[in-house]
C-alpha positions in Angstrom: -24.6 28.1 44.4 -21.1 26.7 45.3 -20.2 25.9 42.0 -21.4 29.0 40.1 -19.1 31.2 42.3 -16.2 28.7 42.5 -16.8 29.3 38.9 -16.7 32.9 39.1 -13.8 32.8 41.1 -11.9 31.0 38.3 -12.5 33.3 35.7 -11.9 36.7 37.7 -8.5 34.9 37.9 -7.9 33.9 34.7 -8.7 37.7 33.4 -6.0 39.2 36.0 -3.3 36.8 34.5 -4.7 37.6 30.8 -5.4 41.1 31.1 -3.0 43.4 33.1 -4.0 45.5 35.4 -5.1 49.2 35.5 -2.4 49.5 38.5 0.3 46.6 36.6 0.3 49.2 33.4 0.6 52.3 35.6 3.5 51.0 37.5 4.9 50.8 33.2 7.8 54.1 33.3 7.5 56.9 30.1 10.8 56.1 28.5 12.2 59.0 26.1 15.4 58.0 24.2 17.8 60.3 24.1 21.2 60.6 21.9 23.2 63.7 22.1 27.0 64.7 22.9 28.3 63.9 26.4 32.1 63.5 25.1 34.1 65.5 23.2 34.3 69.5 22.7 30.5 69.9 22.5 30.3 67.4 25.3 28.4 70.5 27.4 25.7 70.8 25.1 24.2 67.1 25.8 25.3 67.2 29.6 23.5 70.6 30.2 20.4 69.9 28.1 20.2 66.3 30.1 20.5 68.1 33.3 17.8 70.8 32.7 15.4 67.9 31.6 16.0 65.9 34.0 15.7 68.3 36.8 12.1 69.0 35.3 11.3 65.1 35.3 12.8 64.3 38.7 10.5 66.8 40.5 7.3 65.1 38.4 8.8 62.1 39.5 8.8 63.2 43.1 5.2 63.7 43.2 4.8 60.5 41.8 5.1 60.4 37.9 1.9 61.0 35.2 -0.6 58.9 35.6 1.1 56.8 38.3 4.0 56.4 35.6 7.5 57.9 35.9 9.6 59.6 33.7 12.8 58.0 32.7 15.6 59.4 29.8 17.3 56.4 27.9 20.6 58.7 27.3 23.5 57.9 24.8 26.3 59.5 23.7 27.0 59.9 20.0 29.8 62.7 20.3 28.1 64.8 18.0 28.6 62.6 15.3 26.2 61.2 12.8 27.2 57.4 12.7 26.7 56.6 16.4 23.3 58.9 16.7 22.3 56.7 13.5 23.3 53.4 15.8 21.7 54.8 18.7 18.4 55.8 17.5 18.6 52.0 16.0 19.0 50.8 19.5 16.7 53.1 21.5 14.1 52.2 18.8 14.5 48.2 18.2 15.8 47.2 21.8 14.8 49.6 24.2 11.3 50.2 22.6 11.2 53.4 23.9 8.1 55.6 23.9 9.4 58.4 21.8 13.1 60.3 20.9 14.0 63.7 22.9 16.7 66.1 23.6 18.8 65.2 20.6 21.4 67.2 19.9 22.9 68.8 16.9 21.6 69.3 13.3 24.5 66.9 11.5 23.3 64.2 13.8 19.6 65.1 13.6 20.1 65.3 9.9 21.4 62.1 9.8 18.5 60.7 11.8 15.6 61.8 10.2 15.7 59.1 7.2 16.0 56.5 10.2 12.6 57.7 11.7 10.8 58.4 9.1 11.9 54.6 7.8 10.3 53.5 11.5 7.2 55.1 10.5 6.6 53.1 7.7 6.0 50.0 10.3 4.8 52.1 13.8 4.7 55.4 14.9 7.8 56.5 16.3 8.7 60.9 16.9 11.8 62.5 17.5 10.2 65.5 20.1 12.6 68.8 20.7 15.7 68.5 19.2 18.3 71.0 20.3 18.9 72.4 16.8 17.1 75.3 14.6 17.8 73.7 11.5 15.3 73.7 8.4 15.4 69.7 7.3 13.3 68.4 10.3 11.0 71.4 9.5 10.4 70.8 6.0 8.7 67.7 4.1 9.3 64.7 3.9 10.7 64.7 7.7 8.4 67.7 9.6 5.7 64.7 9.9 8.1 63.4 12.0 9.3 66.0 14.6 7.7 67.9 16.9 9.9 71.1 17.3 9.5 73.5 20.5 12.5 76.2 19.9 12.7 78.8 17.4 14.6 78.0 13.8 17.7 79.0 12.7 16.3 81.0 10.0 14.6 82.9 12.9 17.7 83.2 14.9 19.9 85.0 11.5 17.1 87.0 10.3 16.4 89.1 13.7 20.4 89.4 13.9 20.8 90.2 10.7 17.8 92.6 11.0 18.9 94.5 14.3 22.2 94.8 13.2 21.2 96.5 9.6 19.1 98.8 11.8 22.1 100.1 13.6 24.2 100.4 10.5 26.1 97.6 10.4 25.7 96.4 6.8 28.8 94.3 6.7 28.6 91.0 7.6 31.0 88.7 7.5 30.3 85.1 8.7 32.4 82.3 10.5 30.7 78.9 10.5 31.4 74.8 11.1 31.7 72.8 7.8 28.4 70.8 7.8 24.8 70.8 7.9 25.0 73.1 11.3 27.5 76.0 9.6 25.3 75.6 5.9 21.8 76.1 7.8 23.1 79.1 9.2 25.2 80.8 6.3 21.7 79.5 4.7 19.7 81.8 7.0 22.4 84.9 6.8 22.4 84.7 3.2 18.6 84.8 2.7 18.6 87.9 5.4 20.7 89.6 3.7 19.4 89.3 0.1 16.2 91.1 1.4 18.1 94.1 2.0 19.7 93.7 -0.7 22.9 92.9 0.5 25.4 90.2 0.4 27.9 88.6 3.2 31.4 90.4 2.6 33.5 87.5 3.8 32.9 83.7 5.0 34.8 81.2 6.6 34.5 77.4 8.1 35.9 75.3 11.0 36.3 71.9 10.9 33.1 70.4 13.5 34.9 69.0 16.7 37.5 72.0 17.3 38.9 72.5 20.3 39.7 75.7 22.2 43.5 74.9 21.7 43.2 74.9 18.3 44.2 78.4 16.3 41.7 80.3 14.3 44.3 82.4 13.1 43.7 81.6 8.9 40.0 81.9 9.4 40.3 85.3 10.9 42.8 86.5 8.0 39.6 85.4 5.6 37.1 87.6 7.5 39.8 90.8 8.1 39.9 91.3 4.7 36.3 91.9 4.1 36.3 94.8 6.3 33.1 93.4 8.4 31.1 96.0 11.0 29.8 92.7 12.6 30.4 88.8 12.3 27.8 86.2 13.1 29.3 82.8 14.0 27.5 79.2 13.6 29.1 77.2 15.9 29.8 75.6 18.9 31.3 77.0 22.1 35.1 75.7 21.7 35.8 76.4 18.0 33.8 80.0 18.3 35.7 81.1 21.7 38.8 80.6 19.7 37.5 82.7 17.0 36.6 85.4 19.5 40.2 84.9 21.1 42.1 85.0 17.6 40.0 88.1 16.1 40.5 90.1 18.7 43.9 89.9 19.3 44.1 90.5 15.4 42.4 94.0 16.1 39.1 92.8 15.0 36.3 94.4 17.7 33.4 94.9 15.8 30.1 92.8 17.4 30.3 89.6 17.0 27.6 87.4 17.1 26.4 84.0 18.2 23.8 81.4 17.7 21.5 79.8 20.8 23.2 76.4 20.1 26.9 77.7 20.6 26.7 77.4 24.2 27.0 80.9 25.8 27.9 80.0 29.2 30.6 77.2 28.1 31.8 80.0 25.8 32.2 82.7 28.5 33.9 80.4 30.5 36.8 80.1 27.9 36.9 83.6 27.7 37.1 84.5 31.3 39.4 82.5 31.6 41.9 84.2 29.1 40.7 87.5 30.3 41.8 86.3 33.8 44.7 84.6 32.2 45.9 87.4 30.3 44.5 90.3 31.9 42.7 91.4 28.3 38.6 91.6 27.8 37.5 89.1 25.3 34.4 89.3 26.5 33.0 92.7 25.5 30.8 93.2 22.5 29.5 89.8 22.2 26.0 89.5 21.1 24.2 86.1 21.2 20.7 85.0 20.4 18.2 82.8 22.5 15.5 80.9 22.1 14.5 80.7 25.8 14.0 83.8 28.0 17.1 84.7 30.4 17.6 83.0 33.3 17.7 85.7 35.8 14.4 87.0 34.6 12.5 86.0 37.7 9.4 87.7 37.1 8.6 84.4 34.9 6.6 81.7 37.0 9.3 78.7 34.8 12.1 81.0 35.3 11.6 80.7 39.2 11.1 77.1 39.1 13.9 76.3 37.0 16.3 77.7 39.8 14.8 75.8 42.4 14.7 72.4 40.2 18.3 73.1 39.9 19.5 74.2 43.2 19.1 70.6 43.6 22.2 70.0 41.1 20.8 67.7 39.0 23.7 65.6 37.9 25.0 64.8 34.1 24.6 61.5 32.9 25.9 58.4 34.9 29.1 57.8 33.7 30.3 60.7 32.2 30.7 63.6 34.5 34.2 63.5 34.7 36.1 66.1 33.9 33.1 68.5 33.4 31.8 71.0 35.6 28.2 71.5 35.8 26.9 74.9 35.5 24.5 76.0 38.3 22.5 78.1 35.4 22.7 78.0 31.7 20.2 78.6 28.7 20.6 75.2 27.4 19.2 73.5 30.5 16.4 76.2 31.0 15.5 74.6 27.2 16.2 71.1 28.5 13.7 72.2 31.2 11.0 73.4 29.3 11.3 70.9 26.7 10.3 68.4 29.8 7.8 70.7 30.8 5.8 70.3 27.8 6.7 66.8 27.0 4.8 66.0 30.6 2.3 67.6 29.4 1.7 65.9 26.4 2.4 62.8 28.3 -0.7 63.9 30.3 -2.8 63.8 27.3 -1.6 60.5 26.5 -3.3 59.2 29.0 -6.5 60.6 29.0 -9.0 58.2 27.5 -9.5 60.3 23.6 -5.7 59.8 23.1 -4.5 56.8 25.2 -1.8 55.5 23.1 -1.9 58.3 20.1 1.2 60.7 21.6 0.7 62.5 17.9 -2.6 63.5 18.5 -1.9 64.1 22.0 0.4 67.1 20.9 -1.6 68.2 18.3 -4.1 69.3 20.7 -1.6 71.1 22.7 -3.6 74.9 22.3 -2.8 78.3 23.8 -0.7 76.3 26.8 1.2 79.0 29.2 4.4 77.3 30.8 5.2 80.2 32.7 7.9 82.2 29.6 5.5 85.3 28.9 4.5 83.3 25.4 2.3 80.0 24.8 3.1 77.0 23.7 1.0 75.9 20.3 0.9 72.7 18.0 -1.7 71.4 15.7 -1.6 70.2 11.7 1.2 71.7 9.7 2.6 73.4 13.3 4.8 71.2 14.6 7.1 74.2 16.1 5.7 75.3 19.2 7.6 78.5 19.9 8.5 81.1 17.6 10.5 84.0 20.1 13.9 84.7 19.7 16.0 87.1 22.8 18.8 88.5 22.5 21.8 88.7 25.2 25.1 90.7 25.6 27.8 90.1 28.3 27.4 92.6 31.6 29.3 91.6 34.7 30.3 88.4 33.7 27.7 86.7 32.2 25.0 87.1 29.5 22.1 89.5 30.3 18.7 90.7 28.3 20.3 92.8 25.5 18.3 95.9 26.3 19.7 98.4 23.6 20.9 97.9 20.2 22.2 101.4 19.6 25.5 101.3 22.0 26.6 99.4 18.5 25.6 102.3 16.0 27.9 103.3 13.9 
């Protein structure tokens, strides 16, 4: 009797150091690798979707994680630059063996990604889930497999501002865009717009990617003057298109000018106040930019009114590099960061449940008619790897940007 449970003893031991533990594995953190822009002039793109994200996580974290497992984000900054988002999915991938890629931001860096994780997936499944960026390439074979998108596209974005604008009368569109893969998928989208109403853009431009405020637009806006636009739409980010909103206006150009989700609207308007404060002139008057979350200050939304309360807590940017930046208490690129957290716990959740412990693919695929608290549901499932499909639209109204509620104060 002794020696059989002596014997027992032995191997109920031996199997707890073998085998570990339901509670050792749940003590295991959700890592999410993240590369994005926390330097440089689009340096409030990365911090702002970081800080939205990681609001969302730290109050799942505070309740003590998913399934007994926190959530962590394995950030680096790449600048907005292909070559060190190439090096850092490397690294996040091969030596931090993280459990998936989020938050990445920018389409020349995602761009540049996408043959480095679909290369992964020929040895182990590895997703890049909600990039900041509308572009078509990680929505389009060979690469969709890949990415799991939750914002509206690009082509979404130009067609309903191309749309609303042709439907007040303003056929002539002129566009001003950044010289890569970002600028091209937007022109892209314009173009195709356009072409359905059989029309054509009546002047384009570029900016070099990485221009600063500082720097003048002056040439670019000579390009678009002599089209003779009724409305621009800019594809860019918040430094380099405040400039162009500085440097057209002061040439006389005040027809609506418009602006994609990505640019950053609250960065941007901070530019601008500041010159209308500076100079005593409005730059800041018939702006018109695109979103692909709902406003902020909408809060009859369930997320809307938990957003504001995760970040009354001031969730801070990245270790290391908040200097010289000032948070913003509010913005539409952390109420995406938030809701891209939102429904990456929730998928997270599914992980690990027993039918897809392990499978985070199949986990989001069965991600059906889920209500995060926007008005819309989230959906996924094969050949839908884009999860929302609403695009808003905002103007500036005592100094910030609002719910565009009428079109028609542009009709000519």
């Amino acid at each position: 009797m002794y020696k059989a449970l002596s014997t027992l003893v032995l191997l109920l031991l031996t199997s707890l150091l073998l085998c570990p533990s339901a509670a050792a594995k749940k003590q295991k953190t959700f890592l999410l690798g993240m590369s994005a822009a926390f330097t440089g002039p689009s340096k409030g793109l990365g911090i702002e979707l970081y800080r939205g994200s990681t609001a969302y996580f730290n109050h799942i974290n505070s309740q003590g994680g998913i399934d007994g497992r926190k959530v962590v984000i394995k950030f680096m900054d790449d600048g907005y630059n292909p070559e060190p988002a190439i090096r850092n999915t490397i690294k996040l991938v091969e030596k931090d063996e993280v459990d998936c890629l989020f938050d990445y931001v920018g389409t020349p860096t995602v761009t540049r990604v996408l043959p480095v994780v679909k290369h992964f997936n020929s040895h182990e499944p590895e997703y890049l889930f909600f990039p900041f960026t509308g572009a078509q390439p990680q929505r389009e074979f060979p690469y969709d497999e890949y990415v799991f998108n939750l914002r509206a596209s690009y082509r979404q974005e130009t067609w309903g501002l191309v749309h609303n604008l042709y439907m007040i009368g303003r056929h002539r569109v002129a566009v001003f865009y950044q010289a890569d893969a970002y600028g091209r998928s937007g022109w892209d989208g314009i173009r195709k717009a356009l072409k359905e109403k059989d029309l054509g853009i009546v002047a384009e431009t570029t900016y070099r990617r990485g221009a600063s405020f500082n720097e003048s637009m002056h040439e670019q806006v000579e390009i678009i003057k002599k089209g003779k636009p009724d409305a621009i739409i800019s594809v860019g980010a918040y430094e380099a298109c405040a400039a162009f909103v500085r440097d057209a206006r002061d040439a006389g150009i005040n027809v609506p000018i418009c602006n994609l989700s990505f640019v950053g609207s609250e960065n941007m308007l901070e530019l601008l106040d500041g010159l209308n404060r500076e100079t005593g002139k409005d730059y800041t008057s018939n702006l018109i930019n695109s979103q692909t979350v709902p406003s902020y200050e909408d809060t009859s939304l369930p997320a809307v009114r938990e957003y504001r309360e995760a970040m009354a807590k001031n969730p801070p940017p990245p270790e290391g590099f908040a200097k010289g930046y000032t948070p913003l208490q509010y913005s539409f690129i952390s109420f995406e960061g938030f809701l891209n957290a939102k429904v990456m716990s929730k998928i997270l959740e599914r992980v690990s449940m027993p039918q897809y412990e392990g499978n985070i693919y199949a986990a989001t695929l069965s991600i059906r008619n889920l209500d995060i608290g926007i008005g819309t549901d989230v959906n996924f499932g094969r050949g839908k790897h884009q999860g929302l499909d609403e695009v808003y639209y905002t103007t500036v109204s005592d100094g910030k940007f609002v719910p565009l509620k009428d079109w028609m104060r542009w009709s000519k």
